[in-house]
Structures are given as structure tokens and as C-alpha cells.
N, C-alpha and C positions, 0 to 999 in steps of 0.2 A: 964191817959186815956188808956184803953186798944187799942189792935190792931183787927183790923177786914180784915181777907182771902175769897176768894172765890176761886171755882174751877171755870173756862170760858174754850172755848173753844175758839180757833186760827187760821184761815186759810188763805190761799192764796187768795186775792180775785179774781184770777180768776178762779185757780182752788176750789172752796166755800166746794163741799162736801169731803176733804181732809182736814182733822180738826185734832190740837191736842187740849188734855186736858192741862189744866197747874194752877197751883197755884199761885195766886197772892193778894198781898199786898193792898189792897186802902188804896190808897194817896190822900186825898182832898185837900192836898196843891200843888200835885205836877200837873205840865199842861198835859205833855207825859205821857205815859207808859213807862215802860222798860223790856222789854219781851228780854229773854236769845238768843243770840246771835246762837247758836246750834236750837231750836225749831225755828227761823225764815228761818235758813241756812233749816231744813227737811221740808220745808214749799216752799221749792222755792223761799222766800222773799231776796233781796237782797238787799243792800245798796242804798238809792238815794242820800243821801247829806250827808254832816259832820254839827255838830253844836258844839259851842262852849256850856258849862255847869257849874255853880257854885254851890260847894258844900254849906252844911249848916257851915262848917269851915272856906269858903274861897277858898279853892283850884279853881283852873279852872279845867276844864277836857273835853276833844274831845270825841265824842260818833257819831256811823252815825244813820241817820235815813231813814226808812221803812217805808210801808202801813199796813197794815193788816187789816182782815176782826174778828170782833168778835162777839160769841153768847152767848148769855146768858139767861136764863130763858125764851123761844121763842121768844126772840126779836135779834136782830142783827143790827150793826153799823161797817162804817169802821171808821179807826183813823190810824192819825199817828202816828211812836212808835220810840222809842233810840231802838239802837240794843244795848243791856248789853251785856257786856264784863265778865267774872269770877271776881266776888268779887261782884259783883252791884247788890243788892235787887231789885228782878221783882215786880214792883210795877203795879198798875191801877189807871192812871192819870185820871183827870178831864175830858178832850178831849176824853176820850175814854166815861165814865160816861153819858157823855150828848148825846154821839151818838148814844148811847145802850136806853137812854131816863129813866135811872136812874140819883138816886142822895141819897148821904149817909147821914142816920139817925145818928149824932155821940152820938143822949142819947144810943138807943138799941143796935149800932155799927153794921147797917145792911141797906143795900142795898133799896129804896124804888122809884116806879115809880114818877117818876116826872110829873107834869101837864102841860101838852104839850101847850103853849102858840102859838099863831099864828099871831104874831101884827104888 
């Protein structure tokens, strides 16, 4: 299966019009994001919690987590994110997916609006 990127935008959600670009990964397996630790630090975003993490090997691993506000294709969602550390693939978790009110095509490997249920 191939891999499918997007470029998004990232901002503080308080300060909203303070935006960075940044490349990332979707992961429709994965829950969080993990947006690079440096791009949340220029962002004002700071640490709120630690969580504990398992890799697809096994390992454990500690990551802290953040808010962030994302935009993409003129829609916006916030979500919470891992702060990635050097070495951790920025990935676009699920959680962020559904607040943005997409959801990934894996035939085309592209991004599509999901149908907004109300139940």
C-alpha cells in the first residue's frame, strides 16, 4: 500500500492566525498526531500531560501531549497531538481526521469529506 502526505497548516489555538505549514503522514491506524516537537515549541504550544505509547514492535515509549488548532482545505478542527521527539514520523492521526471532518480514501490514498452524521 502506498503512503499518502499532505501539507496542513498548525496553529496555536489561541493565537489561530499564527500558522505553520508542515508535512505530514496519515496514519488511519494511528489515534494522535505527532507533530514535531520544535513546530509546536514556535507555535507557543506546550506540553500538558505525558502518555505512556506502544510501538508496533513492542517497545513502550513516553511522548507529552499538546492541543493544537489545524487547517486544511478551509475547514479547521482542534485535536490533541504527541509532541514528536527526533527520530518520530509526523504523522495525521485519526482524532485530528475527524475534527478537520475528513476521512481517508485508502483505494485513491486521498483525503475525502466525510458525511457529517448528527445522531
Amino acid at each position: 500500500m502506498g503512503i499518502t502526505t499532505i501539507d496542513i497548516e498548525i496553529a496555536n489555538p489561541i493565537k489561530p492566525e499564527i500558522r505553520e505549514k508542515v508535512t505530514l503522514m496519515v496514519d488511519s491506524g494511528a489515534l494522535y498526531s505527532v507533530i514535531p516537537g520544535e513546530v509546536l515549541k514556535r507555535l507557543g504550544l506546550e506540553t500538558i500531560d505525558h502518555e505512556a505509547f506502544f510501538l508496533a514492535n513492542g517497545d513502550r515509549i513516553e511522548r507529552g501531549i499538546s492541543s493544537a488548532l489545524f487547517f486544511y482545505q478551509g475547514k479547521w478542527g482542534p485535536s490533541k497531538v504527541v509532541v514528536g521527539e527526533p527520530g518520530d514520523s509526523s504523522l495525521l492521526g485519526v482524532l485530528t481526521l475527524e475534527s478537520l471532518g475528513f476521512a481517508l480514501d485508502p483505494i485513491r490514498r486521498e483525503l475525502r469529506p466525510m458525511k457529517m452524521l448528527l445522531v
